[in-house]
NUSE-499463 format. One record per residue (C-alpha): residue number from 1; z, y, x negated. Coordinates in Angstrom, 1 decimal. Each point is the difference from the previous one (the first is absolute). Layout:
BEGIN
n:z:y:x
NUM:Z:Y:X
...
***
This chain:
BEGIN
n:z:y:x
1:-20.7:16.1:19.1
2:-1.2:-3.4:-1.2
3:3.9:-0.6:-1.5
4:1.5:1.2:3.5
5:-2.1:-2.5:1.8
6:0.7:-2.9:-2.3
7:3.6:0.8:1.1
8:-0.5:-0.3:3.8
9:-1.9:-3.0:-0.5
10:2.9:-1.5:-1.6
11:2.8:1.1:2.3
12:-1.4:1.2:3.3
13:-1.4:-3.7:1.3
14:3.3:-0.7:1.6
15:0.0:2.9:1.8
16:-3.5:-0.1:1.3
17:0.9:0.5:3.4
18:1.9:3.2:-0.3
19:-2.9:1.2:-2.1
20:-2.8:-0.8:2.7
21:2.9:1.7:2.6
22:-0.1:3.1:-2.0
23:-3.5:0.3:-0.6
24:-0.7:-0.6:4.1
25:2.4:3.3:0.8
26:-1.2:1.7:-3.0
27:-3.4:-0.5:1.6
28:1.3:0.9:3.3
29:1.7:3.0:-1.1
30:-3.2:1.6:-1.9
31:-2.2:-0.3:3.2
32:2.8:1.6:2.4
33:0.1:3.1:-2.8
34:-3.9:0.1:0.8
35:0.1:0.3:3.0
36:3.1:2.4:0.8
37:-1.8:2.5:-2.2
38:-3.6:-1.0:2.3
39:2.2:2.1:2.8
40:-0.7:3.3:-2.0
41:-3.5:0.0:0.4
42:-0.3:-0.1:4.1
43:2.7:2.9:-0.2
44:-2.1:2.0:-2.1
45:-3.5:-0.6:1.7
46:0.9:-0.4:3.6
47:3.7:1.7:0.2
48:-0.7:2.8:-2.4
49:-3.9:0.4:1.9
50:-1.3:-0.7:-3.8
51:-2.5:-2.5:1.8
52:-1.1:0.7:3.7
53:-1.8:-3.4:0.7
54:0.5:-1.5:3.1
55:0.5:-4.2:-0.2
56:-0.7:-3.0:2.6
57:2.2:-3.4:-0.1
58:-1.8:-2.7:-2.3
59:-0.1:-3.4:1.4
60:1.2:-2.7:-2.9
61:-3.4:-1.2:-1.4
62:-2.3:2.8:1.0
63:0.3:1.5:-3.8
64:1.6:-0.8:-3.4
65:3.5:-0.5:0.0
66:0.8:3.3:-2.5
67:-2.5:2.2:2.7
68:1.7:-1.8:3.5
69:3.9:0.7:-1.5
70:-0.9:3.5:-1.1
71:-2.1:0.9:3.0
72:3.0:-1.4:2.4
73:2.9:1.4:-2.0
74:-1.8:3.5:0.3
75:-0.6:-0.7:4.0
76:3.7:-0.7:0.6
77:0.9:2.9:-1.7
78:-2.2:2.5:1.8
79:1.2:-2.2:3.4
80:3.6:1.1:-1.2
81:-1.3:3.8:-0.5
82:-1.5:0.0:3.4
83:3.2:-1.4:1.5
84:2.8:1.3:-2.3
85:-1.3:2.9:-1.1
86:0.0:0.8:-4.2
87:4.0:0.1:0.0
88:0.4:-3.2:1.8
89:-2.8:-1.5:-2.0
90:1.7:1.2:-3.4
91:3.3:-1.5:1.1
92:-1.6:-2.9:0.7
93:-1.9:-0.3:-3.4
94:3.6:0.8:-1.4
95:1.7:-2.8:1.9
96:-3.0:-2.6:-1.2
97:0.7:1.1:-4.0
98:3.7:-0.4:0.6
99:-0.7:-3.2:1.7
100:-2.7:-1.0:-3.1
101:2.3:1.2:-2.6
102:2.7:-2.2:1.5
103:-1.9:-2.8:-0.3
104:-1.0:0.7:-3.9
105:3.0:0.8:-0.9
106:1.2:-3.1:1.5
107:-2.7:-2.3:-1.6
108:1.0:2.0:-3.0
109:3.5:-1.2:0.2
110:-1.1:-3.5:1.2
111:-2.1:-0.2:-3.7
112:3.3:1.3:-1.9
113:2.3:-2.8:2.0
114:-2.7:-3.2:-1.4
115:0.0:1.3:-3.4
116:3.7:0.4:-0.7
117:0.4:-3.8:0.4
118:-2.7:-0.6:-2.4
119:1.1:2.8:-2.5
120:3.7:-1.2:-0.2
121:-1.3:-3.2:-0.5
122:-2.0:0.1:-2.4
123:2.3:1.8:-2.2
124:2.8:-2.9:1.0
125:-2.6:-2.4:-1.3
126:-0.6:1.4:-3.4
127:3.6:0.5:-0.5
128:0.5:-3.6:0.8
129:-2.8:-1.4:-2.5
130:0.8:2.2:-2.8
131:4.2:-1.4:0.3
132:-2.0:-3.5:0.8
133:-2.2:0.3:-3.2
134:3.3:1.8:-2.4
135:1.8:-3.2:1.3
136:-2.5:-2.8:-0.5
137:-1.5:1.4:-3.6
138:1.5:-1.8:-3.3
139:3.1:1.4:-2.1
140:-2.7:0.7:-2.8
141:-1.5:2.5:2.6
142:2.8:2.2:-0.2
143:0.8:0.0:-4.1
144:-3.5:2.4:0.1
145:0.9:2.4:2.7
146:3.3:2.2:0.5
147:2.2:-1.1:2.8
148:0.0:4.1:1.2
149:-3.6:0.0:0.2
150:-0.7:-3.1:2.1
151:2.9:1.4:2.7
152:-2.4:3.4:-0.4
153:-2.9:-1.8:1.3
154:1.7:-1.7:3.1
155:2.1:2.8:0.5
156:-2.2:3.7:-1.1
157:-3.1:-1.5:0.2
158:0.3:-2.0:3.4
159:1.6:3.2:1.7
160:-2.8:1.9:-1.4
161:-2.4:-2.3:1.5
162:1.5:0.3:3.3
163:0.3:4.2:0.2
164:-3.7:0.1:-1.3
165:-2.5:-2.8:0.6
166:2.2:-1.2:3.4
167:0.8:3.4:1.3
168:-3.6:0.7:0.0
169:-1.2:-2.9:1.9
170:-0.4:1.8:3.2
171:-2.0:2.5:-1.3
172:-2.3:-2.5:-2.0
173:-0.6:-1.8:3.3
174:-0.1:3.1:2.2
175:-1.6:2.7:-1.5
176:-3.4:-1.4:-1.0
177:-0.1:-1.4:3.2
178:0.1:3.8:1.3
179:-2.0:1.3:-2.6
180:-3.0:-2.7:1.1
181:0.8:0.2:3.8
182:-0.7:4.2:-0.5
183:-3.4:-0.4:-2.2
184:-1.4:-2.3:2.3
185:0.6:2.6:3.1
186:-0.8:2.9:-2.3
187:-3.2:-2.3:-1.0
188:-0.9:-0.1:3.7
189:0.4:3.8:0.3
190:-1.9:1.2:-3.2
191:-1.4:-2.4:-2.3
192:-1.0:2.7:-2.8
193:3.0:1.8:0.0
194:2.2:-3.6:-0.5
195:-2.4:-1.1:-2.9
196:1.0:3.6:-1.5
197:3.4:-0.7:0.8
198:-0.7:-3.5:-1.7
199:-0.9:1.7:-3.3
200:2.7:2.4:-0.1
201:3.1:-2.7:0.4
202:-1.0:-2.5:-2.9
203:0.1:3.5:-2.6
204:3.8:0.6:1.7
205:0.9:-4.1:-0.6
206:-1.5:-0.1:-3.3
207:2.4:3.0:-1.2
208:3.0:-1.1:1.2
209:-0.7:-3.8:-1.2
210:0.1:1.0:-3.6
211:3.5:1.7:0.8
212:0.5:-3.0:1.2
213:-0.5:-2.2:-2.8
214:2.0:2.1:-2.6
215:2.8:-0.6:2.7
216:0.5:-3.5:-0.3
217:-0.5:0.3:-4.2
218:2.7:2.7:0.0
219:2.0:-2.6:3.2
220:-0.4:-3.0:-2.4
221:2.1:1.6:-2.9
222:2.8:1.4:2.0
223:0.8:-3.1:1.6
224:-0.2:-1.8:-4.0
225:2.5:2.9:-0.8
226:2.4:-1.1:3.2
227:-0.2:-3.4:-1.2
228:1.3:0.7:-3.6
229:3.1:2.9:1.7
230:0.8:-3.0:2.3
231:0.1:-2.4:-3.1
232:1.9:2.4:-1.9
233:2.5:0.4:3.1
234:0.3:-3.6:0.0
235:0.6:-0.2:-3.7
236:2.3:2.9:-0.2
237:2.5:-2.3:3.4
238:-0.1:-3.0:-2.1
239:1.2:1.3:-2.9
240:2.5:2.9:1.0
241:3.1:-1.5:-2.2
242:-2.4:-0.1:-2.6
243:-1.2:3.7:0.5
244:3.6:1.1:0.1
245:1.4:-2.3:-2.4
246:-2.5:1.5:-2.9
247:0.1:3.7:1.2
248:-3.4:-0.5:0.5
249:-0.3:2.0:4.0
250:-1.8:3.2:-1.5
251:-2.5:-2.4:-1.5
252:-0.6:-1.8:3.1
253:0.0:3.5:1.5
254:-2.5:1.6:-1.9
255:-2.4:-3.0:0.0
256:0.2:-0.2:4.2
257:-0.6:3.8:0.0
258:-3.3:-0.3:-2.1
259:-1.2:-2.8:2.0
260:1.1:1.9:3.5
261:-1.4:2.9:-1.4
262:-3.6:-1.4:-0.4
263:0.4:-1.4:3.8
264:0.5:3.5:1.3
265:-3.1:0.8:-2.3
266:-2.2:-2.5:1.8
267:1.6:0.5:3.5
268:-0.3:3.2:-0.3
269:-3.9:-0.3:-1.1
270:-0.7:-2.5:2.9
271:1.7:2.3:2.9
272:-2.0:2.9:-0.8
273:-3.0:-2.1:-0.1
274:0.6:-1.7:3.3
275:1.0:3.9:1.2
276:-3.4:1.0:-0.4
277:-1.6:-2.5:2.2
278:1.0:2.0:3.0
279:-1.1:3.7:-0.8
280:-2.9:-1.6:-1.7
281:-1.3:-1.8:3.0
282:0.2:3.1:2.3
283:-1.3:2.4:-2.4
284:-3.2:-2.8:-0.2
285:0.4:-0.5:4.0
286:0.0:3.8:0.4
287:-3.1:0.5:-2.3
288:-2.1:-3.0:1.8
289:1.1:1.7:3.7
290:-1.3:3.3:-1.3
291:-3.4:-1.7:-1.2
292:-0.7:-2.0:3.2
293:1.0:3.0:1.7
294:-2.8:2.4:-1.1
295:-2.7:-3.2:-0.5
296:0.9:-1.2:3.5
297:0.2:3.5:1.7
298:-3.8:0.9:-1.9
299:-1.4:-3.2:1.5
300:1.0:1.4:3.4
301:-1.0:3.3:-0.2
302:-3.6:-1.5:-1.7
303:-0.1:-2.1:3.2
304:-0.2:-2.9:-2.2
305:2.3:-2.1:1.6
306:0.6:-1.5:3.0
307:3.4:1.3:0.5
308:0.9:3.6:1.9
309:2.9:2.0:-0.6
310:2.6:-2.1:2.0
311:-0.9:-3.4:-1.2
312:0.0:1.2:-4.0
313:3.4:1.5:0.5
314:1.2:-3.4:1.5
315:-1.8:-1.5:-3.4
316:1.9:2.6:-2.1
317:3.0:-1.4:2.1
318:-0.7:-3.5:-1.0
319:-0.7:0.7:-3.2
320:3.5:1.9:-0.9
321:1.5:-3.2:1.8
322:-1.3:-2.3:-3.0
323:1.6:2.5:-2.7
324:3.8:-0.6:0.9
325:-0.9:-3.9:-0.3
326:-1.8:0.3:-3.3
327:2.6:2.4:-1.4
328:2.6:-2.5:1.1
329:-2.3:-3.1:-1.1
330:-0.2:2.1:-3.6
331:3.6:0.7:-0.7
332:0.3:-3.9:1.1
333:-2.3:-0.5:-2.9
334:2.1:1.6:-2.4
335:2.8:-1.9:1.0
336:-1.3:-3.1:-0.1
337:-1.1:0.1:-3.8
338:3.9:0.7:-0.4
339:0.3:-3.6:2.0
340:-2.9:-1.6:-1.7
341:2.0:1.0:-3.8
342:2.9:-1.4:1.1
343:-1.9:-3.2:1.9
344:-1.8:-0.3:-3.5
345:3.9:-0.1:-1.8
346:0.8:-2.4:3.1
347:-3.2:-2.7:-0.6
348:1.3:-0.6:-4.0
349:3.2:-1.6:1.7
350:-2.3:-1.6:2.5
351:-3.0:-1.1:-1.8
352:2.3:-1.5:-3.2
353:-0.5:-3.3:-0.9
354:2.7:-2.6:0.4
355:-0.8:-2.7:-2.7
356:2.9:-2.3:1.0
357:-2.0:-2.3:3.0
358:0.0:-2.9:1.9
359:-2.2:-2.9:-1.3
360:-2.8:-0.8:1.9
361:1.8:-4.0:0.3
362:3.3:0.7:-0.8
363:2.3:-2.9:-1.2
364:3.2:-0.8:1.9
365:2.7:-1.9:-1.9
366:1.6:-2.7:2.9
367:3.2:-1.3:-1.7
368:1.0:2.5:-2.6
369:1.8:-1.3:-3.3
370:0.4:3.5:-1.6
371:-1.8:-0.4:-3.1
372:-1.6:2.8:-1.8
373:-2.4:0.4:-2.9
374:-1.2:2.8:-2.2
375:-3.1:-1.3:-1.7
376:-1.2:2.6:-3.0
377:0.3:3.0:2.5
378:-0.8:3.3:-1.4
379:0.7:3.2:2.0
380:-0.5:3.6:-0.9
381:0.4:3.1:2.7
382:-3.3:1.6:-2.3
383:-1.8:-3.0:-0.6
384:-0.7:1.5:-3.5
385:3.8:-0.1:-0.7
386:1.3:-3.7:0.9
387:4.3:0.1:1.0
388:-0.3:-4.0:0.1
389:-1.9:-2.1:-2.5
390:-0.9:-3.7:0.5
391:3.5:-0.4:1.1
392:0.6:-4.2:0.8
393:3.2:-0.9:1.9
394:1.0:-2.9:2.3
395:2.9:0.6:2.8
396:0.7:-3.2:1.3
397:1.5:-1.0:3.9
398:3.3:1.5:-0.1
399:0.3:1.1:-3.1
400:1.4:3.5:-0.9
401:-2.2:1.5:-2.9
402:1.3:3.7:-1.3
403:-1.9:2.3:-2.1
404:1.6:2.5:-2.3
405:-1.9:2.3:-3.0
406:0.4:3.7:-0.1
407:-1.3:2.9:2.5
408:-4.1:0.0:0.0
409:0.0:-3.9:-1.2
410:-1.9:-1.2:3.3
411:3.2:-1.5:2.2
412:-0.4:1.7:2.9
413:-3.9:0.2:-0.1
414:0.2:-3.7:-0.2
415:2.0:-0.4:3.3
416:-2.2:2.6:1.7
417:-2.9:-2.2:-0.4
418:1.4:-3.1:1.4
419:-0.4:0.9:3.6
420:-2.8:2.1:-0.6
421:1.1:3.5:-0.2
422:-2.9:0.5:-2.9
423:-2.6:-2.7:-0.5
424:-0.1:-1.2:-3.2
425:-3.3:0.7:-2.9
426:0.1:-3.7:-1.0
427:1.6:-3.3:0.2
428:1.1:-1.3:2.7
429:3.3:-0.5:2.5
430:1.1:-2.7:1.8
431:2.7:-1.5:2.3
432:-0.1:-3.4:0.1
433:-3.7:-0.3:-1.6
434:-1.5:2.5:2.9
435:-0.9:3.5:-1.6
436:1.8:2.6:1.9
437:-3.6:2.4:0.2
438:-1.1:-3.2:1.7
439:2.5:0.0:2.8
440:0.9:3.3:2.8
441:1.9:2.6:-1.1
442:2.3:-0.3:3.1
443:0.3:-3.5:-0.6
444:0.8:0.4:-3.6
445:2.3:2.4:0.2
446:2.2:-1.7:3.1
447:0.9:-2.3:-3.1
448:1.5:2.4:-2.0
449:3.1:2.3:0.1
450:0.7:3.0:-1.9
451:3.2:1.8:-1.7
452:-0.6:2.3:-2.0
453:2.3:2.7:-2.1
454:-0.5:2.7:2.8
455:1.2:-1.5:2.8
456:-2.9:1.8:2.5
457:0.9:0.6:3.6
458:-0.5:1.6:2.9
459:1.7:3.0:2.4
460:1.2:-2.5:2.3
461:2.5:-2.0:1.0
462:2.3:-2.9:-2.0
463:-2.1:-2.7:2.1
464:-3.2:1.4:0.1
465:0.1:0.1:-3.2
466:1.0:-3.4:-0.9
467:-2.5:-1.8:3.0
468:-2.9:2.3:-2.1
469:-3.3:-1.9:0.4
470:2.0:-3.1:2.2
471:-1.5:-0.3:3.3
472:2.7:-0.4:2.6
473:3.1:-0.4:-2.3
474:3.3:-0.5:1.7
475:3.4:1.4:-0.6
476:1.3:-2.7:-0.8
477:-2.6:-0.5:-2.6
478:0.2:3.3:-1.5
479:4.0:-0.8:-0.6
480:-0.6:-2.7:-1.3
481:-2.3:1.2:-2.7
482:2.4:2.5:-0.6
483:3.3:-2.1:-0.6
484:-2.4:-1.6:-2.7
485:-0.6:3.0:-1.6
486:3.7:1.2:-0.1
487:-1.2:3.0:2.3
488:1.6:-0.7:3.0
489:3.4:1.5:-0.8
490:-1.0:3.3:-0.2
491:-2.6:0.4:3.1
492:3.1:-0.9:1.7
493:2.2:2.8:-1.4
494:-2.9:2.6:0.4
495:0.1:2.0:3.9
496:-2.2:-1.6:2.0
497:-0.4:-3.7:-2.7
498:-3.7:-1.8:0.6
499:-1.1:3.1:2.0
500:1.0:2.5:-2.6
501:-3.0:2.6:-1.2
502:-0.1:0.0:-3.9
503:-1.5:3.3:-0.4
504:-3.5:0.2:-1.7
505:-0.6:-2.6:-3.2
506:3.6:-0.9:0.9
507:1.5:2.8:-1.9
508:3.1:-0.4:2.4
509:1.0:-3.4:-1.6
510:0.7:-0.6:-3.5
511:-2.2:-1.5:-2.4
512:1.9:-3.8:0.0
513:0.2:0.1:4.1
514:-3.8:1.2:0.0
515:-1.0:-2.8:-2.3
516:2.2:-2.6:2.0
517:-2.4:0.9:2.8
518:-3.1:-0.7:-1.4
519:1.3:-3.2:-1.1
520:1.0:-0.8:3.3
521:-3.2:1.0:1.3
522:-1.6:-2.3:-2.4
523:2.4:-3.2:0.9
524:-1.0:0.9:4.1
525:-3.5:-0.3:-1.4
526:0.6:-3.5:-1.4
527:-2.7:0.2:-2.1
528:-0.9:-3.0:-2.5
529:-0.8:2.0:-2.8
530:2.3:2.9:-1.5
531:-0.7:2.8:-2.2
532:3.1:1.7:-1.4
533:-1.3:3.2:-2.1
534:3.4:1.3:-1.6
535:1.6:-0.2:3.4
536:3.9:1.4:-1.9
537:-1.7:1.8:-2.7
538:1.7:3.2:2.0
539:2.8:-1.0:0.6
540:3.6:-0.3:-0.8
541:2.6:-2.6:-1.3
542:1.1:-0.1:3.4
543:-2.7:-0.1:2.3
544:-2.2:-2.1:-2.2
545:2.5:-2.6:0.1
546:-0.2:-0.4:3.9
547:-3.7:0.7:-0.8
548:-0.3:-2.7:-2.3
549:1.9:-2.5:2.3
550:-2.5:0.8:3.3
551:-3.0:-0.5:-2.8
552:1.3:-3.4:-1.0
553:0.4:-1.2:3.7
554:-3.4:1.3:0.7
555:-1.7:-1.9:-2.9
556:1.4:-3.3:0.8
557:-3.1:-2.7:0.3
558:-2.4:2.9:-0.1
559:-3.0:0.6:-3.1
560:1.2:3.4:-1.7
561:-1.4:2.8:-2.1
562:2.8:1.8:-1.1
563:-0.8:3.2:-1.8
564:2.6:0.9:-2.4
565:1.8:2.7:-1.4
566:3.9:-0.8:-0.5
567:-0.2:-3.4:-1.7
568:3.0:-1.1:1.0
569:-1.4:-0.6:3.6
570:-2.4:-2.4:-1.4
571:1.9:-2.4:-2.1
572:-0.4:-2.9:2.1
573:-3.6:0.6:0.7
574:-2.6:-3.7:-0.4
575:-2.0:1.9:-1.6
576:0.1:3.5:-2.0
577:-3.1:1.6:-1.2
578:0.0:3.2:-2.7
579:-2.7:2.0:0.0
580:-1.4:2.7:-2.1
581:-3.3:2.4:-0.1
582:-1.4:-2.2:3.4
583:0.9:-3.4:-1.2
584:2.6:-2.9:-0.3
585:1.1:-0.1:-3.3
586:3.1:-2.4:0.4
587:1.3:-2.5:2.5
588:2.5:-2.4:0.9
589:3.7:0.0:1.1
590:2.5:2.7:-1.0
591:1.8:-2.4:-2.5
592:-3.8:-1.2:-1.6
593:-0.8:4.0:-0.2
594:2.8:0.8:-1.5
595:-0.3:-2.6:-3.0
596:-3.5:1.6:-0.4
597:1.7:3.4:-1.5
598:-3.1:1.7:1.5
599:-1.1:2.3:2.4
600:2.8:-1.2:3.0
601:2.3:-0.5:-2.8
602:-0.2:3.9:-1.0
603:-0.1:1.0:3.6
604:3.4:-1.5:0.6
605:1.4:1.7:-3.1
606:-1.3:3.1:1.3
607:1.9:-0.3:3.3
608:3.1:-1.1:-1.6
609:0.2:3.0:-1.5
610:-0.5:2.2:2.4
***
């Protein structure tokens, strides 16, 4: 219970006032089922002739308030005897539980309308700070986890959240409010017989809490298993051509089978746990009915309590009224622990650490020259394992600056640490002598733009996504970026041009016309800075070619990291770096590499013959 609480504290304060609305007509509702089953009594004693006592009004004052209301309620109902007669008087009675039970059921409804708000709510919230959190956490976040497990969490784990912790918030809020509202009245009516009753319900709790426990263990490792089906699902869409192209789908079959296969195992373990909650709280109900049966019934016929016949079967009464709201409060129970395993899955998204943060005093660069420093910056994604080692390089105002070395030679780690995607293990970065972990991340990154070999966009249309992350870019804007990147042509010849959808990732353009569109993205964006990470690695003679010519218009009077993989984009780079195991092992132009007959030297060979 302490875990379920911790999660209302966190999420229900916004909702405060539907909580205290709910609680109010729970409240309500539990004293209205009191007192429509107070009508049995006067039809048994008075009706029924059970008690012939005769009663006199009670003036308000002239006794205790229980003694004046049950003296008075028994004087009206003789009154109606006298004048009505016993069949008039029961239809009467009749018409007053009708009218009571209207009223309950109403306040009953009333409770259920307050919480849905809150319920809904709540689940909308933690939907919205687990996306919030996904967004916001580092790229480094995401090289630990699987991409199918983290949608299993917000997806799985969130829905399971909702159908057990928020499904049951009516009956956490309402039933131990009926439960206490019927032990105080059947306190009032027999104090040793409640205390009895008080002894028998903690032995029923305790059982089913253990159940209870093994629950959420046996929760916890199915929704683990859905994770790694839905990472294997995403695994298996991503790389269909590749299943098919190597004959590999009875492979793929057989490993999603074994995986599924152990789901169904836990599922199936879980469900018929959570099945026995219901005959095992009835069977336990039953027993405890029985018990207070004959210990209540032996008081009466000892004369050892104060209650007679009438008023102990309106106890009994009372008392079965608090089973159905523990047996529902217990099943609640066992669904929550489901909710709490999956809120536990939830919290390692939520409660991660981002290590990329503001500074305290961040530094703000006010006339921006473009120049950027590596100064003896190592780097390694395992700390123990460094990708970039004391790596020095200067990139000055406008310059364009390419590095080139062979796949797992740091290139692209390099670029990624520029605007902060990792933070580096030592050294330093700067841009024009301020260190990039010393200014915003916002801040720093509206400096920069990005191309990189797999041209990443949206299910969307032509213009939203070239205006991506431009406040209030016009149209005219938007074709204007894209006459620059040799992209307008072709929105024009597809159906519907700047408003066309491209289908998810852009799979409904091809590669050149989705990689013209990030470049135009990246001239809207106008940034001072450039990073070019084998932006026509991918593609064609063809397309690269209009490629190349939207790349070299973009990079005019602009500081550029170019990433390299054909060399014969780079050959009239400032600057062209070669690196090798994490570190710059040659430098200078294309022509001063060459006459080095070294690393670049062999790379270019390499090329030419392919």
């Amino acid at each position: 219970m302490k875990e379920l609480w911790a999660i209302f504290r966190r999420f229900v304060p916004p909702y405060k006032k539907y909580l205290i609305l709910n609680i109010i007509f729970n409240i309500l509702a539990a004293f209205l089922t009191l007192f429509s089953f107070a009508v049995i009594i006067p039809i048994l004693e008075i009706l029924f002739k059970i008690k012939e006592a005769s009663y006199e009004f009670m003036p308000w004052g002239s006794a205790s308030l229980k003694d004046v209301v049950i003296n008075n309620f028994y004087y009206y109902t003789q009154q109606c005897i006298y004048d009505w007669g016993p069949i008039g008087t029961l239809a009467a009675m009749a018409g007053l539980l009708v009218v009571m039970t209207m009223l309950k059921t109403g306040a009953s409804y009333l409770s259920s309308y307050f919480v849905i708000p809150m319920r809904a709510g709540i689940v909308r919230d933690i939907r919205n700070y687990v996306y919030d959190k996904i967004v916001y956490l580092p790229i480094g976040y995401f090289t630990n986890e699987r991409k199918g497990d983290v949608m299993s969490r917000m997806t799985g784990d969130v829905a399971e959240i909702e159908n057990s912790i928020m499904s049951t918030l009516d009956m956490i809020f309402k039933d131990p409010i009926m439960i206490i509202v019927c032990l105080i009245m059947m306190l009032v009516l027999s104090w040793q017989l409640t205390i009895f009753v008080l002894v028998l319900l903690p032995i029923a709790g305790t059982v089913m809490g253990r159940v209870g426990k093994r629950l959420k263990r046996a929760s916890l490792a199915g929704q683990n298993q859905w994770g790694l089906l839905m990472s294997n699902i995403e695994e298996t869409l991503g790389g269909l051509r590749i299943i098919k192209a190597f004959n590999a789908e009875n492979k793929v079959i057989a490993r999603f089978h074994e995986g599924n296969q152990e789901y169904y195992r836990i599922s199936r373990a879980v469900a018929r746990r959570q099945s026995l909650a219901h005959p095992m709280s009835e069977f336990l109900g039953t027993i405890t009915i029985a018990i207070v049966l004959v210990f209540g019934g032996t008081l009466i016929i000892n004369g050892t309590s104060g209650m007679n016949a009438a008023s102990f079967i309106y106890y009994m009464v009372i008392f079965y009224s608090i089973i159905n709201p523990a047996k529902d409060l217990s099943k609640a129970m066992y669904s929550i622990q489901r909710g709490l395993a999956s809120m536990e899955r939830v919290d390692v998204i939520l409660n991660a650490a981002n290590p990329i943060q503001d500074p305290a005093n961040p530094e703000v660069i006010d006339d921006l020259k473009g120049e950027i420093k590596y100064d003896n910056v190592t780097f390694g994604y395992n700390k123990d394992v460094p990708v970039i080692k004391n790596v020095s390089l200067t990139i000055e105002p406008g310059q364009t600056v390419a590095l080139v070395g062979q796949s797992g030679s740091g290139k692209s780690t390099m670029a990624d640490l520029l605007p902060r995607f990792y933070d580096i293990d030592g050294g330093k970065i700067t841009i024009d002598g301020h260190n990039v972990c010393d200014m915003r991340v916002r801040e720093l990154r509206s400096l920069m733009g990005n191309v990189n070999q797999e041209a990443i966009l949206f299910n969307d249309t032509i213009f939203n996504n070239i205006a991506f992350g431009v406040m209030h870019a016009t149209k005219d804007e938007v074709i204007a970026a894209a006459k620059i990147a040799n992209a307008h042509d072709f929105i024009m010849s597809t159906e519907d041009g700047y408003d066309t959808v491209i289908g998810d990732r852009g799979c409904r353009l091809s590669g050149g016309q989705r990689q013209r569109l990030s470049i135009a993205r990246a001239i809207l964006k106008n940034p001072p800075i450039l990073i070019l990470d084998e932006a026509t690695s991918a593609l064609d003679s063809e397309s690269e070619k209009l490629v190349q010519e939207a790349l070299e218009r973009l990079m005019q009077d602009r500081t550029t990291l170019v990433i390299a993989h054909r060399l014969s984009t780079i050959k009239n780079a400032s600057l062209i770096c070669v690196m090798h195991e994490g570190e710059i092992v040659e430098s200078g132009t294309h022509d001063e590499l060459l006459a080095l007959n070294g690393y670049y030297t062999r790379l270019v060979e390499m090329q030419s013959m392919k």
